[in-house]
N, C-alpha and C positions, 0 to 999 in steps of 0.2 A: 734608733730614731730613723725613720722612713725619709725620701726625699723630699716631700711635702713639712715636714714637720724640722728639718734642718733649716728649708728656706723659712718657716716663719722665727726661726731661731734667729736668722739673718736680722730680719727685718725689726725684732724683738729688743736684740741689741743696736741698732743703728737708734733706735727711738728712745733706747734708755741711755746712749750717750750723747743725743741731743737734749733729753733733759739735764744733764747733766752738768752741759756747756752752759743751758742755761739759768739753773742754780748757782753754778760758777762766776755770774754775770756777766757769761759771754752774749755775743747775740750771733749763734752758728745756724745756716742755712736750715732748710726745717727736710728732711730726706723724704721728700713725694714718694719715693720710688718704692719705700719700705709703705706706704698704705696701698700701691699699686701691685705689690708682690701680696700682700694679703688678699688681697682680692681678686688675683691669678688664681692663688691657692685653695679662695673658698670656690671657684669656679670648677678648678680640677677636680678638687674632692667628691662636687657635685655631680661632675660625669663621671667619674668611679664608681660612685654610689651603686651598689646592684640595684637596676629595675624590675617591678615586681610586673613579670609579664607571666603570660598562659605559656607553657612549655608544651601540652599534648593539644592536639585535634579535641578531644577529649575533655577539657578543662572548658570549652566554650561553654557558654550559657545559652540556650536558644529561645530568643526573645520573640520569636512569630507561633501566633496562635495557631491551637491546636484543632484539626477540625477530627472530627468522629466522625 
């Protein structure tokens, strides 16, 4: 499991043991922090992501008319 996918493991658990308090019929604090680490992690991911860019000079497309 990668660092990104331990911390949503984190967050994963803190939310199944808040359900859980409150099945029990506790009323336990609700953990913000564990929807605020998801939404780090979907951010991260998002700049990880490879971008699909032109690597050559070469791969341009040349968009100005052609004169003869």
């Amino acid at each position: 499991m990668d660092r990104i996918g331990r911390l949503r493991q984190m967050a994963k658990e803190a939310l199944q043991e808040y359900q859980a308090a409150i099945n029990a019929g506790g009323e336990p604090t609700y953990p913000q922090w564990a929807d605020d680490l998801m939404s780090v992690c979907d951010l991260a991911e998002t700049a990880a992501a490879p971008a699909l860019r032109m690597q050559r000079p070469t791969d341009r497309i040349d968009l100005r008319p052609r004169l003869s």
